[in-house]
FIDOLO-188686 format. One line per 4 residues: number of its first residue (from 1); for each residue x, z, y of C-alpha. Coordinates in pm, whole numbers, always signed. Layout:
NUM) X,Z,Y | ...
//
This chain:
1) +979,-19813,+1405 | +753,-19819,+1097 | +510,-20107,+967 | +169,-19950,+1010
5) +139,-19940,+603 | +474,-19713,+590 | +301,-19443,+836 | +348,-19138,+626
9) +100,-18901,+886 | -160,-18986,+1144 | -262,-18640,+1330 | -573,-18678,+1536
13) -669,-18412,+1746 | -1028,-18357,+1839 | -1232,-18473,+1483 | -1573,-18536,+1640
17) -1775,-18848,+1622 | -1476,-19084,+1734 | -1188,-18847,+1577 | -1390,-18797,+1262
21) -1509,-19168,+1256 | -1173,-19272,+1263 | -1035,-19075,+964 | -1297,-19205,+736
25) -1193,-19541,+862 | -828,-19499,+806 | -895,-19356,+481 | -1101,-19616,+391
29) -909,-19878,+458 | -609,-19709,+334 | -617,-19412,+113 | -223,-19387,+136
33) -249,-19279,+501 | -208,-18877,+533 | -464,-18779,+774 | -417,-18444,+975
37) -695,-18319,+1194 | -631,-18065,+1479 | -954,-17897,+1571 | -1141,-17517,+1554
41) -1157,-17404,+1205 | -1511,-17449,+1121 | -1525,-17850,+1239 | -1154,-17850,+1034
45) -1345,-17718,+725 | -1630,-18009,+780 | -1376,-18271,+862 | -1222,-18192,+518
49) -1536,-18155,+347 | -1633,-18534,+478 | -1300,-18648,+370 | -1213,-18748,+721
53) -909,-18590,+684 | -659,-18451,+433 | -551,-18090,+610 | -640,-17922,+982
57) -486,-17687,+1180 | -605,-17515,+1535 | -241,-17512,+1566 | -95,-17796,+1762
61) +230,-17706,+1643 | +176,-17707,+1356 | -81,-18069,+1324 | +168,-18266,+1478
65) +485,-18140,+1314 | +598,-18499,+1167 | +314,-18721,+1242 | +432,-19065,+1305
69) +144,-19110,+1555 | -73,-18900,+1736 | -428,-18971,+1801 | -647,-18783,+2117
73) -959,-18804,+2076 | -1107,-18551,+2335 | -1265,-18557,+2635 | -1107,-18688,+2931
77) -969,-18399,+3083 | -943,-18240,+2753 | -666,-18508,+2687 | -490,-18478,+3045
81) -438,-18096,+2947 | -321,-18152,+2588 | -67,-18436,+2701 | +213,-18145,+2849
85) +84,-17918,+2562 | +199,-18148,+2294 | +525,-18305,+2428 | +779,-17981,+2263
89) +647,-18076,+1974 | +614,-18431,+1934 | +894,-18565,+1680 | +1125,-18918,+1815
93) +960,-19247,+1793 | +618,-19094,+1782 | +313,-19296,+1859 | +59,-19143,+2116
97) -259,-19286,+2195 | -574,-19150,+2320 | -949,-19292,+2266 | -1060,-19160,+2630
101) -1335,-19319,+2820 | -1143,-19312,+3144 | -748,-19475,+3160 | -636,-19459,+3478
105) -531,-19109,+3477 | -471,-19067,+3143 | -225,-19315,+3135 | -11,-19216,+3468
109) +8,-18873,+3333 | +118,-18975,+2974 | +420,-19221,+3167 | +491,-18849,+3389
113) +506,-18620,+3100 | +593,-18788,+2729 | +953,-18781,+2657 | +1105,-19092,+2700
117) +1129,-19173,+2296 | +784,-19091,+2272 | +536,-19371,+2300 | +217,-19399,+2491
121) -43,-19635,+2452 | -344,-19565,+2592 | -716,-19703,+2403 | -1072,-19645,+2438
125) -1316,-19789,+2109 | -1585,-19945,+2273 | -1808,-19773,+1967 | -1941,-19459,+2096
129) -2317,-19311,+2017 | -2564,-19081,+2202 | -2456,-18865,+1917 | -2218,-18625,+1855
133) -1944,-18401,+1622 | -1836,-18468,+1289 | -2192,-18451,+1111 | -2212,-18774,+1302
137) -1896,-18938,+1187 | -1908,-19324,+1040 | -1649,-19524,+873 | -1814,-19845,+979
141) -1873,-19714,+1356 | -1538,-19947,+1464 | -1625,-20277,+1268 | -1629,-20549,+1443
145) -1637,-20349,+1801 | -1409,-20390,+2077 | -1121,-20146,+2103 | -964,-20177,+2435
149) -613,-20069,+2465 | -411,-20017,+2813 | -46,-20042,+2801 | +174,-19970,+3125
153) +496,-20098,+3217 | +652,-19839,+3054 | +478,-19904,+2713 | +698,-20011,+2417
157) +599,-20325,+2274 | +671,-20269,+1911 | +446,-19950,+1977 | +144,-20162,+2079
161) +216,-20409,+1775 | +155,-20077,+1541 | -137,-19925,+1727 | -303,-20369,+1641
165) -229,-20285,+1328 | -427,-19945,+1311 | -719,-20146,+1477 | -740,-20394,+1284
169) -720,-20176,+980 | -1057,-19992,+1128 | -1248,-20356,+1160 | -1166,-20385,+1553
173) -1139,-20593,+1797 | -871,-20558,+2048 | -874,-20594,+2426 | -563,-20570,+2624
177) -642,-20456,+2967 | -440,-20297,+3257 | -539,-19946,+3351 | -725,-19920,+3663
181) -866,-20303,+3530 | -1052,-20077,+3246 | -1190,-19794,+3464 | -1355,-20121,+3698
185) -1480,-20278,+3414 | -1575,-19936,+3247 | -1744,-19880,+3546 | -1981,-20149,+3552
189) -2062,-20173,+3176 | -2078,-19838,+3061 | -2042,-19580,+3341 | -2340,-19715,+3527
193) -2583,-19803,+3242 | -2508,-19477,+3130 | -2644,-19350,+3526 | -2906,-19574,+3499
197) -3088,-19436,+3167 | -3045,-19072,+3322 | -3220,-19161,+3655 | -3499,-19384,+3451
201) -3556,-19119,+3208 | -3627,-18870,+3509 | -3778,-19085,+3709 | -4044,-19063,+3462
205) -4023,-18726,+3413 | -4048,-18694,+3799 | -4393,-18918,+3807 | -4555,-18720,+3497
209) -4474,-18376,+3679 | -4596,-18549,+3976 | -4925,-18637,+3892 | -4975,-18348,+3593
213) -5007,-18559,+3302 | -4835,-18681,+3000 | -4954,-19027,+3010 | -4631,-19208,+3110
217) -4463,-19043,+2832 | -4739,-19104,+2585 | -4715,-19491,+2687 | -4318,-19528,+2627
221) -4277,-19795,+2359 | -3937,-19857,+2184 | -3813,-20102,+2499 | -3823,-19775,+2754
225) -3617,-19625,+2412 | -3411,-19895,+2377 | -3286,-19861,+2774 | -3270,-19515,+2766
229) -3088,-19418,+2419 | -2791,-19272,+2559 | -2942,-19053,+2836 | -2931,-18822,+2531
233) -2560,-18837,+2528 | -2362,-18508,+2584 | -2270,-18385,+2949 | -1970,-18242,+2868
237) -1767,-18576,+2782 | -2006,-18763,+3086 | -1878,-18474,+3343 | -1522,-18541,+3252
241) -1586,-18951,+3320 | -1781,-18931,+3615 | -1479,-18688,+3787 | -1206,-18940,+3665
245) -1389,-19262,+3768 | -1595,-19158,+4048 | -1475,-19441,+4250 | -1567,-19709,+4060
249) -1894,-19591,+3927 | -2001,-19522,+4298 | -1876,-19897,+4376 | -2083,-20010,+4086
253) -2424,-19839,+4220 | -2415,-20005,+4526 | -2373,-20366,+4329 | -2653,-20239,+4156
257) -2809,-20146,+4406 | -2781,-20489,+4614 | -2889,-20661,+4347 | -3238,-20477,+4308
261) -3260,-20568,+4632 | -3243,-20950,+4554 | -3479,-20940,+4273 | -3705,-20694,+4475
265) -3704,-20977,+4757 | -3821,-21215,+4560 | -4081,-20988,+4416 | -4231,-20926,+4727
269) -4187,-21300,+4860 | -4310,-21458,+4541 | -4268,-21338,+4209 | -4239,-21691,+4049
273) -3909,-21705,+4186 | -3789,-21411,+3951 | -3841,-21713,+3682 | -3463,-21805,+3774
277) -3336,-21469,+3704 | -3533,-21387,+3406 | -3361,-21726,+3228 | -3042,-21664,+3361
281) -2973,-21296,+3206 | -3193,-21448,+2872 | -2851,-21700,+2851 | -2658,-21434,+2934
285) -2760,-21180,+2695 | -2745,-21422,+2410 | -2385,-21438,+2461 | -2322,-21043,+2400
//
């Protein structure tokens, strides 16, 4: 298997923020790399145009005739359909990995359906954005984040030494986690922030059409912003994660839930006891 300097084509399919953001990095880091981009014409011709990529194709035939590793950077179930699309025409010794926000299905499917000298790793860059497509796309959007990556049993170790390479090439950090350990962890610190901002955001919006007036929204200051960012994020990729990790997001509300209950007791009881918890998630946050 190749060094990840001798890779003579990377195909990504789906060049959006992540897809996208990842080309520039590649290329950035390595303008030897030979970037192809599988995608609808008109976000192939913008790829191009940003230099995210080299050549695109809507023809996954076509994009991944050759590539020495092949990228998915969809949607969730996006990426459970393409995985039996893609397997006639994946070469030997490819590379597949995926930047999906979910794992757990994503990488059973990929151990059910890849050919046996294909190899899966499966990865989620913890370096999204409430934004979105390649108008969006950064070469700095993976520096210094944390890339998680979830090999199974079936994973091929010299595979998941070339897919450190690629991340380190892109400024990353790794994280090595097992499946179903991402979706739990997912769960609790990104799946369920992500809930919360939506429900804050219309809580307020709830209150103002309540009371018909436009005086909770004219208040907000940039901490209600700074909580709420990505409730502007796109449905379409949040649909996909919150059918594929439905059990652990649900597990995570209730935590949530219980513990607004503790600080709410000692709200009631005596809020100089909130002191405690105020201090403790001050430490805590200067740790992040």
């Amino acid at each position: 298997m190749k060094e990840e300097s001798d890779f003579k084509k990377i195909t990504i399919i789906g060049v959006g923020l992540i897809g996208g953001s990842l080309g520039l990095a590649l290329k950035k880091k390595n303008p030897k790399f030979k970037i192809s981009g599988i995608d609808k014409s008109e976000i192939i011709e913008k790829a191009i145009a940003r230099r995210a990529i080299d050549e695109g194709t809507s023809n996954l035939k076509n994009g991944i005739k050759e590539a020495d590793v092949v990228i998915l950077a969809t949607p969730v179930k996006t990426i459970l359909d393409l995985l039996p699309q893609i397997n006639p025409f994946i070469k030997k010794g490819c590379i597949v990995t995926d930047t999906g926000s979910t794992k757990g299905q994503i990488v059973e499917t990929a151990d059910k359906i890849l050919s046996e000298d294909v190899y899966f790793i499966g990865g989620h860059p913890i370096a999204g954005s409430e934004k979105y497509g390649i108008e969006e796309a950064d070469s700095h959007l993976f520096q210094d984040k944390t890339y998680i990556l979830t090999p199974s049993k079936k994973s091929n170790l010299i595979a998941l030494e070339k897919i450190f390479l690629l991340i380190n090439t892109i400024g990353a950090k790794r994280l090595v986690l097992d499946p179903l350990e991402h979706d739990r962890v997912a769960g609790a610190i990104s799946h369920l922030p992500q809930i919360l901002a939506v429900s804050l955001t219309n809580m307020i919006g709830e209150l103002s059409q309540q009371e018909n007036n436009d005086h909770y929204f004219k208040a907000i200051g940039e901490g209600f912003k700074d909580m709420t960012r990505i409730a502007s994020s796109p449905y379409k990729m949040w649909e996909d994660i919150c059918e594929t990790n439905q059990e652990n997001i649900l597990e995570m509300i209730q935590e949530f839930r219980n513990y607004l209950r503790v600080i709410e007791g000692k709200l009631k009881n005596n809020p100089g006891n909130l002191k405690e918890e105020f201090q403790k998630a001050s430490k805590l946050r200067e740790t992040l």
